[in-house]
Backbone bond lengths (Angstrom), bond angles and torsions (degrees), N, CA, C in turn:
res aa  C-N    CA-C-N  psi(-1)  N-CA   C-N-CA  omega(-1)  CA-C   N-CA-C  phi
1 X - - - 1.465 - - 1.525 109.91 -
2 X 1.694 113.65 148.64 1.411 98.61 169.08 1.662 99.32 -140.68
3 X 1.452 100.42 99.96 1.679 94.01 -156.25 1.747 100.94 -84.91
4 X 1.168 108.42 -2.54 1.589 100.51 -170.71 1.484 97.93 -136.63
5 X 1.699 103.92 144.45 1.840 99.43 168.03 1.939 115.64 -93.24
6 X 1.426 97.33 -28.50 1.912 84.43 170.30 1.579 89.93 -162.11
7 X 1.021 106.60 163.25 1.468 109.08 152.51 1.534 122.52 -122.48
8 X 1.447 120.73 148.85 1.384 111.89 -157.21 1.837 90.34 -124.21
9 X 1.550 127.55 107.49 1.603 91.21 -175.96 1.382 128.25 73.64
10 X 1.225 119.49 -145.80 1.839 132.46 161.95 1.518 113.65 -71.19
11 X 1.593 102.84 -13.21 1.804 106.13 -174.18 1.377 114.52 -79.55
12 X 0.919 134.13 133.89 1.363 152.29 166.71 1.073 125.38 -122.60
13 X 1.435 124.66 110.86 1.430 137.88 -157.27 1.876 97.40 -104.65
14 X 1.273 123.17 71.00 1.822 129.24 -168.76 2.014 92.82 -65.96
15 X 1.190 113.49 149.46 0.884 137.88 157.45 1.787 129.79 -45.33
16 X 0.964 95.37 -79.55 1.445 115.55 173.69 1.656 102.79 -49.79
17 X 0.885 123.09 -114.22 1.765 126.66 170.84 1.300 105.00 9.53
18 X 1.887 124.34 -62.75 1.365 108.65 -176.56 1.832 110.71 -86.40
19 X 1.410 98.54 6.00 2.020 79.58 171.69 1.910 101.55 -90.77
20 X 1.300 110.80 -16.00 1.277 120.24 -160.80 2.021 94.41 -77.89
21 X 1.819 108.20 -40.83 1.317 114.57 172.17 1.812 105.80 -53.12
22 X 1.326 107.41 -56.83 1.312 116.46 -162.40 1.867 106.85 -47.33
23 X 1.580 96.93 -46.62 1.840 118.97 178.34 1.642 93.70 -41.14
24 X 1.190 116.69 -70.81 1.060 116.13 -143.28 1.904 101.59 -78.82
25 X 0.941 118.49 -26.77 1.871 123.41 -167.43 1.823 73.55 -76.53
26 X 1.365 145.22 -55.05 1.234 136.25 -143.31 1.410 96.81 -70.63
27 X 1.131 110.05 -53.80 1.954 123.38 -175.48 2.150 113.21 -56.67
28 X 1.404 72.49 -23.63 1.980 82.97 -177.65 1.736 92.92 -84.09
29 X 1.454 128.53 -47.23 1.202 141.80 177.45 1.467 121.56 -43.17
30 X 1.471 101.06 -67.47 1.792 111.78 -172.61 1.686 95.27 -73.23
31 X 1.307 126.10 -43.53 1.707 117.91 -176.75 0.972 90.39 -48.61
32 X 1.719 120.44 -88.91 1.371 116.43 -152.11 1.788 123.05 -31.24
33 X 1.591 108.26 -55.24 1.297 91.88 -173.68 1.795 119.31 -73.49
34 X 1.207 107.67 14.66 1.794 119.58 172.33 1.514 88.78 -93.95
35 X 1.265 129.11 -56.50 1.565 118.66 -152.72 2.025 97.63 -79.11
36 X 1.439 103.71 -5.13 1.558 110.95 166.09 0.951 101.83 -79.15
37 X 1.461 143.75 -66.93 1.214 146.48 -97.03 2.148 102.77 -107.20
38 X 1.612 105.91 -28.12 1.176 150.15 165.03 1.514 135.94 -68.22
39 X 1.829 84.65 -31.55 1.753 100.68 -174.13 0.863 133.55 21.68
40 X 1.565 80.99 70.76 1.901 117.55 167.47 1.708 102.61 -95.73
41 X 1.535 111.26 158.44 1.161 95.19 175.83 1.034 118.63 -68.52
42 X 1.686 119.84 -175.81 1.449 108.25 -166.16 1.605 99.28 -130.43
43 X 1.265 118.84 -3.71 1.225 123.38 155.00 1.286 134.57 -71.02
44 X 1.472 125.03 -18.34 1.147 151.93 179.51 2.074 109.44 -93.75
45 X 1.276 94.73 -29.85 1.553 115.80 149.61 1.765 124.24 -50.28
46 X 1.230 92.32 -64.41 1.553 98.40 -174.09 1.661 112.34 -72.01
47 X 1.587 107.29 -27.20 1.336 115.60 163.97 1.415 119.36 -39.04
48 X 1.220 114.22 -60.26 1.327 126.57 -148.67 1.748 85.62 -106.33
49 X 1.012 158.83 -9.40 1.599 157.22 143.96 1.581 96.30 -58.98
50 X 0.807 160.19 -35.11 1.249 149.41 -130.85 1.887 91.93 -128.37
51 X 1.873 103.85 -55.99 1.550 82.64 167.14 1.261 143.23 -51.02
52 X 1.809 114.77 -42.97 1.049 147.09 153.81 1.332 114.53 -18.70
53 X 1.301 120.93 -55.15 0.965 118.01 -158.78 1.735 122.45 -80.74
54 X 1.991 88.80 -47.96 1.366 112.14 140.64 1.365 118.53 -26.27
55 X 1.110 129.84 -94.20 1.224 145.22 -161.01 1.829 105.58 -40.04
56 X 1.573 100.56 -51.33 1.358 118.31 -150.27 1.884 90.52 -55.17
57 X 1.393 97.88 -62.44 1.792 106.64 -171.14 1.412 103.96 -60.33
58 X 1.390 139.91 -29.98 1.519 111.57 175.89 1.424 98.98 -81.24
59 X 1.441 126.73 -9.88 1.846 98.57 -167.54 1.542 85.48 -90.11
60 X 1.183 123.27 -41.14 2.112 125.69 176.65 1.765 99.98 -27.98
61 X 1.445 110.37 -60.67 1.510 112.39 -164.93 1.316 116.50 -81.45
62 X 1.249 113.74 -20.94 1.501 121.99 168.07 1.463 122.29 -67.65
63 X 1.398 108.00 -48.51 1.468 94.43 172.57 1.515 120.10 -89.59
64 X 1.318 121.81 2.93 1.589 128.57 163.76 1.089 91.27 -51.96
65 X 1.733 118.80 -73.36 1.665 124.49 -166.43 1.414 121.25 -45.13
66 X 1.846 109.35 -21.79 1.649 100.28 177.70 1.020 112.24 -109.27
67 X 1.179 121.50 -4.74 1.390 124.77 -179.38 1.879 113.52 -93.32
68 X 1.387 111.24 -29.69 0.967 116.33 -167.44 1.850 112.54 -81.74
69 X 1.338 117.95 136.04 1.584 114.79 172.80 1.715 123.87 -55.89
70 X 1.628 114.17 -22.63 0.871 113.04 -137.72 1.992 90.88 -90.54
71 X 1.146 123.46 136.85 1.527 122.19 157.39 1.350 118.84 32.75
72 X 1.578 144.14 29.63 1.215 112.96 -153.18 1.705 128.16 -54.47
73 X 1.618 107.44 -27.89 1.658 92.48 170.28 1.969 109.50 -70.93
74 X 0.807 113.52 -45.78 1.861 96.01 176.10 1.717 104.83 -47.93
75 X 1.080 120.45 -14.12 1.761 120.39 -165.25 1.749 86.06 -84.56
76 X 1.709 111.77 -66.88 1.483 121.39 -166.99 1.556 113.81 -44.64
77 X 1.389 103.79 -44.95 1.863 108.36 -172.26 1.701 104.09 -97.12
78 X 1.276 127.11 10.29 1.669 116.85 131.76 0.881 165.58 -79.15
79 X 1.604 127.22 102.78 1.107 131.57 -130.26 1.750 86.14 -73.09
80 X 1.158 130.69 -46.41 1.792 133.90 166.09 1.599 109.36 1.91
81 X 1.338 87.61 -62.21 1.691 116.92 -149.22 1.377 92.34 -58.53
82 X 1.828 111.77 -65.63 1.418 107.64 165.20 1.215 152.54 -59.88
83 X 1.043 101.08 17.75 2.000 116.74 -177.56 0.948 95.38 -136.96
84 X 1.574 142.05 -23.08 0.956 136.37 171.69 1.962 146.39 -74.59
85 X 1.275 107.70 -133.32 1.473 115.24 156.95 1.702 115.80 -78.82
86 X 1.587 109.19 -139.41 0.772 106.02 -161.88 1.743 156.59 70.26
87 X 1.295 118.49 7.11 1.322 141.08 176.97 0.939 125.97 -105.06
88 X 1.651 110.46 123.32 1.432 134.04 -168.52 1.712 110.36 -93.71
89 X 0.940 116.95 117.31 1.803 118.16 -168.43 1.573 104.49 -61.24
90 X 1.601 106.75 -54.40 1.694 96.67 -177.34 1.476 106.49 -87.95
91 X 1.650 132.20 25.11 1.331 104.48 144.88 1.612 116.39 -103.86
92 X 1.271 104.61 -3.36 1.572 111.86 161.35 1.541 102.06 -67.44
93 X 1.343 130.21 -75.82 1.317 127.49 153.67 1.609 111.52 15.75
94 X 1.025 104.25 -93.07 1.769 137.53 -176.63 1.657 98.00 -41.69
95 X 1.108 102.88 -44.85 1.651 112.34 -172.49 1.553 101.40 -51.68
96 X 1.489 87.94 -81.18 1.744 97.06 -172.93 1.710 125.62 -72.60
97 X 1.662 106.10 26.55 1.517 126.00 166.42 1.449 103.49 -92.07
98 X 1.603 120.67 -41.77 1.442 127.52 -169.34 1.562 94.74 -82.24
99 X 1.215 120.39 -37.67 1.504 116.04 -161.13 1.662 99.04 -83.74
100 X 1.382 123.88 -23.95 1.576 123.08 156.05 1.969 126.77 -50.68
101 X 1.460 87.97 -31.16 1.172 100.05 -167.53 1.658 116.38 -91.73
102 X 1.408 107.79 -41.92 1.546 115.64 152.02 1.503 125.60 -50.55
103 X 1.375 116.92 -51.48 1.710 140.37 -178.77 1.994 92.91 -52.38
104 X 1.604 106.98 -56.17 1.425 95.78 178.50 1.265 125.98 -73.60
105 X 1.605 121.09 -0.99 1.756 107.79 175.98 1.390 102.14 -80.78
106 X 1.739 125.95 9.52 1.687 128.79 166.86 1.162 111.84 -112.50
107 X 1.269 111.49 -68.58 1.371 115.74 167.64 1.417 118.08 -110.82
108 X 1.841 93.91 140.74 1.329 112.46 -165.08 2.113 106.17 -64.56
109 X 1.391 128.43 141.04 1.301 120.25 175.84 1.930 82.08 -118.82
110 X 1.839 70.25 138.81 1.962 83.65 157.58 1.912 101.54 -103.13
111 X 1.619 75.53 173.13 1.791 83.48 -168.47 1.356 87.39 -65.94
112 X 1.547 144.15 -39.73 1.463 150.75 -121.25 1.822 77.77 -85.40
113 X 1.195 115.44 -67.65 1.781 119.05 -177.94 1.287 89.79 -23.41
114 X 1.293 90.38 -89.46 1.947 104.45 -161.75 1.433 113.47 -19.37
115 X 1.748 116.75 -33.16 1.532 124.75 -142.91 1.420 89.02 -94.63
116 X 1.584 126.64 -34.48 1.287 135.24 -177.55 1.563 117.18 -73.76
117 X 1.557 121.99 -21.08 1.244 118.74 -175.77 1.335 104.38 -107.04
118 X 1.327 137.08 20.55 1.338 146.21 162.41 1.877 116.72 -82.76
119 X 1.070 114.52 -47.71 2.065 96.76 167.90 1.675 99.26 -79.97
120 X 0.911 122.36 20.83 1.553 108.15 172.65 1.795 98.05 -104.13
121 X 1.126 105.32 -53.20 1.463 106.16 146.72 1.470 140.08 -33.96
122 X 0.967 101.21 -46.17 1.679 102.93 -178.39 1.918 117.87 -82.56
123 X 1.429 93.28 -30.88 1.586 111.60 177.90 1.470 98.77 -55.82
124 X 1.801 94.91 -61.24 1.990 105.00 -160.46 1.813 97.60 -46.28
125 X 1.496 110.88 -62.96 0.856 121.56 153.32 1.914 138.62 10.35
126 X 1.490 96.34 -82.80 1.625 111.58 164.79 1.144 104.56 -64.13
127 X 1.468 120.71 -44.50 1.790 108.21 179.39 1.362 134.80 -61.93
128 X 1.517 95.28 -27.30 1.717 105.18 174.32 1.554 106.05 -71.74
129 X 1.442 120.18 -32.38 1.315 121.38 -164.55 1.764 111.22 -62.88
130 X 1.329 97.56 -12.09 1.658 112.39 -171.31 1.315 90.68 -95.33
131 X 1.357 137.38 -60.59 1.337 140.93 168.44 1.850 112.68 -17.04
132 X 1.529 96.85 -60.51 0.877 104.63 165.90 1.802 150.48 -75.62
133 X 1.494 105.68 2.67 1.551 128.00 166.14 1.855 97.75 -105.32
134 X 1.025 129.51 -11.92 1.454 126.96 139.52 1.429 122.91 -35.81
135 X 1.217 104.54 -67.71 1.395 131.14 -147.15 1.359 94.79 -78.32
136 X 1.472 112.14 -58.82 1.304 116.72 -176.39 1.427 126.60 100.32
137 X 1.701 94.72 24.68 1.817 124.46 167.11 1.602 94.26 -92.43
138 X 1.217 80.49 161.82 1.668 105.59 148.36 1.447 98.71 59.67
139 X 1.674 107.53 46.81 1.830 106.93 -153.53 2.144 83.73 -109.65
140 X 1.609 84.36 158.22 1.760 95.44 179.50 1.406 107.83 -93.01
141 X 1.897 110.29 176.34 1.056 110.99 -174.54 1.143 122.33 -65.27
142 X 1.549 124.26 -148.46 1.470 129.47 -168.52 1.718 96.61 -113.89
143 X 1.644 100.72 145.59 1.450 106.68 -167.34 1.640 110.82 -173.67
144 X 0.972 118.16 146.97 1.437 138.39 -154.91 1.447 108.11 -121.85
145 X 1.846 115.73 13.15 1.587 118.83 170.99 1.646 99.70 -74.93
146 X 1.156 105.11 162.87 1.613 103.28 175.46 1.143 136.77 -72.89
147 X 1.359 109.09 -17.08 1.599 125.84 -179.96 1.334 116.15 -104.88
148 X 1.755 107.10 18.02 1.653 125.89 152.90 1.380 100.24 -49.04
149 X 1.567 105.57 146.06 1.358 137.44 160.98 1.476 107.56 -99.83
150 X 1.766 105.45 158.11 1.249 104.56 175.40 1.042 122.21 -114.65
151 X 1.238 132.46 111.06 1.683 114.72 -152.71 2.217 94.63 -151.85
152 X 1.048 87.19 152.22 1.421 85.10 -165.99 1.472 153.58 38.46
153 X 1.598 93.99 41.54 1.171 97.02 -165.33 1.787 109.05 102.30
154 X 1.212 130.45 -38.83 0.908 100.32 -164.61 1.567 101.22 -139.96
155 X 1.431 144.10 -171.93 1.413 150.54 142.25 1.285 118.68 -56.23
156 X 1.065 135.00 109.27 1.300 152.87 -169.95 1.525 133.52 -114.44
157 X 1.265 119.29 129.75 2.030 114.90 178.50 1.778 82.61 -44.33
158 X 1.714 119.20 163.60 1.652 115.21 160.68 1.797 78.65 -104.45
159 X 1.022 130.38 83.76 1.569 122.22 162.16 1.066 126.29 -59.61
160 X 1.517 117.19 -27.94 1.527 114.91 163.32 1.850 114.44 -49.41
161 X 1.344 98.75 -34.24 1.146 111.21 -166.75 1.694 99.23 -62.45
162 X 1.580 115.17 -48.01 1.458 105.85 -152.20 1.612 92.32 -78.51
163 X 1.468 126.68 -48.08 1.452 128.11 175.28 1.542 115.63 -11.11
164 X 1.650 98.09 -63.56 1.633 126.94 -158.03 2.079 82.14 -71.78
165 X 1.289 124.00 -21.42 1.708 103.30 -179.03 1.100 112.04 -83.90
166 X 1.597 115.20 -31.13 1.152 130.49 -169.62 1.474 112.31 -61.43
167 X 1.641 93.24 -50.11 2.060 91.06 -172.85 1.661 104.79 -84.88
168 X 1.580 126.33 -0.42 1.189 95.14 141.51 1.377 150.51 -65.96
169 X 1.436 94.58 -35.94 1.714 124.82 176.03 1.900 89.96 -36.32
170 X 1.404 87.25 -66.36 1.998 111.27 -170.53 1.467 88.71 -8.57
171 X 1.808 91.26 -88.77 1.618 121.74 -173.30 1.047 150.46 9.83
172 X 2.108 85.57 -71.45 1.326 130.93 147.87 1.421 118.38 -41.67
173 X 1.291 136.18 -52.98 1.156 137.49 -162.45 1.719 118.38 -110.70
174 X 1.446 90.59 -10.70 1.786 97.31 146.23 0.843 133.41 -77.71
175 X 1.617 123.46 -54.03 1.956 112.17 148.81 1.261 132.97 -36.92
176 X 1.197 107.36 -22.42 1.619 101.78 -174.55 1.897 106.79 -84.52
177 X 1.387 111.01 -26.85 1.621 121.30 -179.78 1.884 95.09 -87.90
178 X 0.869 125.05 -35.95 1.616 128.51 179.97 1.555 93.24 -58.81
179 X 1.627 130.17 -41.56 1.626 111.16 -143.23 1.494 87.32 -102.52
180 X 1.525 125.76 5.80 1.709 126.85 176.30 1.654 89.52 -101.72
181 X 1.361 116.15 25.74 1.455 97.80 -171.93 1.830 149.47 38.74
182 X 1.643 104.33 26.53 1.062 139.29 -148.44 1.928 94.30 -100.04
183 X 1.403 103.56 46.28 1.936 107.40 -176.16 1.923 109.35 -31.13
184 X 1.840 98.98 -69.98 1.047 101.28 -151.45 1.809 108.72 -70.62
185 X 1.866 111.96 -25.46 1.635 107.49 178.22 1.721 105.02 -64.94
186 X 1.295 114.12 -9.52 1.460 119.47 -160.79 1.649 90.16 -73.52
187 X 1.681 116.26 -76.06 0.969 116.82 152.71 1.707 136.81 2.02
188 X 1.731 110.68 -69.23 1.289 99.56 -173.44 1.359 113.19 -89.12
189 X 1.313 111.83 -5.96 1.637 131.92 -166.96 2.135 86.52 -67.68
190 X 1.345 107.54 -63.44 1.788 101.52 159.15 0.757 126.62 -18.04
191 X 1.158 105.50 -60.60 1.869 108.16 -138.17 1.823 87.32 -81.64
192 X 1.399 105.18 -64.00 2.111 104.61 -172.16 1.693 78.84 -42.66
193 X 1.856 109.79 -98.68 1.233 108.06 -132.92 1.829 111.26 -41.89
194 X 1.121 129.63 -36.04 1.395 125.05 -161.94 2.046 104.71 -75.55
195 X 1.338 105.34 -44.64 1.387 107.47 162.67 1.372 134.79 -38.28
196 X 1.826 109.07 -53.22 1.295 122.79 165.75 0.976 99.35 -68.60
197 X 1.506 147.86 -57.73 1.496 130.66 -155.26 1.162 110.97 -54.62
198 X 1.728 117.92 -52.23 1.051 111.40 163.01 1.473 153.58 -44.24
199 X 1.553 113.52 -41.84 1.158 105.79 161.66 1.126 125.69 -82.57
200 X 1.348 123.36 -6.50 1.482 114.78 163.05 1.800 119.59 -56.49
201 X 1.322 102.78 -38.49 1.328 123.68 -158.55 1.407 100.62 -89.12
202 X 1.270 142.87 5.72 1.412 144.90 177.26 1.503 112.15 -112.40
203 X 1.381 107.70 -3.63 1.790 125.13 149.75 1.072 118.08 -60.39
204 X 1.602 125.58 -10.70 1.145 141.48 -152.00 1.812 103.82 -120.43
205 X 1.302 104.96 -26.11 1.086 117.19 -153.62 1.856 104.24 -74.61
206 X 1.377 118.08 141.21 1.566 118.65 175.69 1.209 111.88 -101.74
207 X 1.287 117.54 -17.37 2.065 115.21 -174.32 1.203 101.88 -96.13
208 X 1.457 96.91 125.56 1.791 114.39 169.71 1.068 95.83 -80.82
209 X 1.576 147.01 -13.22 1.358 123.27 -154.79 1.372 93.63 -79.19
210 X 0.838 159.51 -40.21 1.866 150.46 171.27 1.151 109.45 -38.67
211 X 1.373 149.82 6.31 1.528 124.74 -163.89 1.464 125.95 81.19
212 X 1.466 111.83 120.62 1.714 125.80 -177.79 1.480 94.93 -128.79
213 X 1.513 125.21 132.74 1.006 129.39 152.53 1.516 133.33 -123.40
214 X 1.211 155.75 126.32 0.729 152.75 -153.27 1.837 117.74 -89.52
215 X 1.162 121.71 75.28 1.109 138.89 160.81 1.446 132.22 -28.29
216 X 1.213 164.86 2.99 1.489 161.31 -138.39 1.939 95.14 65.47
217 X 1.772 94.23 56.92 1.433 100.70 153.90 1.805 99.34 74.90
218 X 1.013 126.40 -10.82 1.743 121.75 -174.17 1.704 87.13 -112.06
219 X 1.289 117.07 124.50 1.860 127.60 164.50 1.788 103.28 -70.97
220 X 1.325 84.97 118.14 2.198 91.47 163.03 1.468 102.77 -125.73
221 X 0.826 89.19 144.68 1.377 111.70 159.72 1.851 124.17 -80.77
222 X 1.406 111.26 144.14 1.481 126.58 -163.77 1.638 88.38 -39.77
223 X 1.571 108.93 -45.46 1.498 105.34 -149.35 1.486 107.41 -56.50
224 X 1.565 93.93 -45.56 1.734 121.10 -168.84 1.974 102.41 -63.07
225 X 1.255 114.85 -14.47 1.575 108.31 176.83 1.460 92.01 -105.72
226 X 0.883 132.70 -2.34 1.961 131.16 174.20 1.295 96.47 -81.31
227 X 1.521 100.20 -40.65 1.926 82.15 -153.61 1.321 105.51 -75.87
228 X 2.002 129.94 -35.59 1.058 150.08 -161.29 1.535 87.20 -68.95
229 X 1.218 146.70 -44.64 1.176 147.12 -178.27 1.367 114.53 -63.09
230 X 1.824 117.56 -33.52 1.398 121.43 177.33 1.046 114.88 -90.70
231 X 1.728 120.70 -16.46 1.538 117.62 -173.77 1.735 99.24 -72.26
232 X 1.583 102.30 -58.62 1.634 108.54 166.39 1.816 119.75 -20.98
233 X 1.138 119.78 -51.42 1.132 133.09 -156.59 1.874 92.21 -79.61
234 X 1.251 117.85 -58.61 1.724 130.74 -173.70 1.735 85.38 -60.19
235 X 1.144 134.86 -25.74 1.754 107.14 -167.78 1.384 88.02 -92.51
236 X 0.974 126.51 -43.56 1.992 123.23 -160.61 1.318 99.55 -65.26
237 X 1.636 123.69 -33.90 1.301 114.71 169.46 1.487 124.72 -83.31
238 X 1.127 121.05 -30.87 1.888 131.73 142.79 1.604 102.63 -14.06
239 X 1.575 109.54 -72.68 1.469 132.03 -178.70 1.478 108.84 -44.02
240 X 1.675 116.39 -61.66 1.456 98.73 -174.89 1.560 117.96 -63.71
241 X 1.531 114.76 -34.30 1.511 110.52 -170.69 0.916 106.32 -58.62
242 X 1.455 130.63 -42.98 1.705 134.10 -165.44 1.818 102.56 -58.69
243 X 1.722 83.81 -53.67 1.950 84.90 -175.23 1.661 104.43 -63.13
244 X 1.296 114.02 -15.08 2.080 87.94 173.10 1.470 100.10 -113.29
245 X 0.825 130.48 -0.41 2.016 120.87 135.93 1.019 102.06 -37.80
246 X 1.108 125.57 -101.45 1.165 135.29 179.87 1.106 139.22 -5.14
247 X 1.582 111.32 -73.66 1.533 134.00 156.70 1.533 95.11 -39.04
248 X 1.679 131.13 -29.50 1.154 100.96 -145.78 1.595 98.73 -96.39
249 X 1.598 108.70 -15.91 1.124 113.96 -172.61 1.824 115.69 -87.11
């Protein structure tokens, strides 16, 4: 683990917090020059960055608190908790789905927005995931491959590590469907690949503190029934575009 970069005095420069800063200046960064690049407004930009962001950290801490075993009222009345760790990506996720959906009973969102603030997402995203092999959350099981980490005691997958390759890969291959102007495949191209990645990749995972449930005898995790719920959602919408292709052709 390397939870801190120096300390100066009383100063403490923590790890995590500034990869989580870095996430978020990157995600404000790569949108903007998409919601430029498109000439969309850019006020209507900062709108929806600012909800986002909002949204993202109470739905992150909210579903820690339900998902997690540990105390949730000692979790609620720590001030720790809130300045701290603790954040779940797909209940941030979840967050800024409801806060899309409220934001449009005022203002109207096109899918094309939505489609543009997704690699700003995925970047902030991969960057926190490093934040988080810092920190020494969100750490994998025990393992005897060579490019194990040692972290708590023991040799470990660095799964943060493979996540954070993966949603570059994402990234990568969302710009390339974004610059054919392809909004809504951009969209479901997310939702499957990042869903599956994910639950593949939480096979990997060593912290129970997220939630284990016992399924027809196989343990998932909260994340791993989120994502199966989001992959579902990216094919049914796969399905309609194809059927008005179609129709259209």
């Amino acid at each position: 683990m390397f939870p801190y970069f120096f300390k100066f005095g009383s100063f403490t420069l923590y790890s995590y917090p500034m990869f989580i800063g870095l996430s978020l200046a990157s995600a404000f960064i790569v949108s903007e020059l998409l919601f430029k690049k498109f000439k969309i407004d850019l006020k209507k930009f900062y709108n929806l960055y600012i909800g986002s962001v909002v949204s993202a950290f109470i739905g992150a801490k909210l579903l820690f608190v339900i998902s997690s075993p540990i105390d949730q009222k000692l979790i609620l009345y720590n001030s720790n908790f809130w300045l701290g760790g603790g954040l779940v990506f797909l209940g941030g996720f979840i967050g800024i789905l409801i806060f899309f959906i409220f934001y449009n009973l005022f203002v109207k969102i096109k899918l094309k927005e939505i489609a543009l603030l997704i690699p700003g997402l995925t970047v902030a995203h991969s960057i926190g995931r490093i934040g988080c092999f810092l920190a020494g959350c969100c750490y994998g099981k025990e393992s005897n491959i060579y490019w194990a980490i040692h972290l708590h005691g023991q040799d470990r997958h660095p799964v943060q590590i493979y996540e954070s390759i993966v949603l570059i890969i994402i990234t990568y291959i969302l710009i390339k469907i974004l610059s054919k102007n392809l909004f809504k495949e951009a969209i479901i191209f997310y939702l499957t690949a990042y869903s599956l990645a994910r639950f593949i990749l939480e096979f990997f995972r060593g912290d129970k503190i997220r939630g284990l449930f016992d399924i027809f005898g196989i343990y998932l995790s909260t994340s791993q029934i989120i994502s199966v719920m989001l992959f579902i959602i990216g094919i049914v919408l796969l399905g309609v575009v194809k059927k008005k292709n179609t129709v259209a052709i």
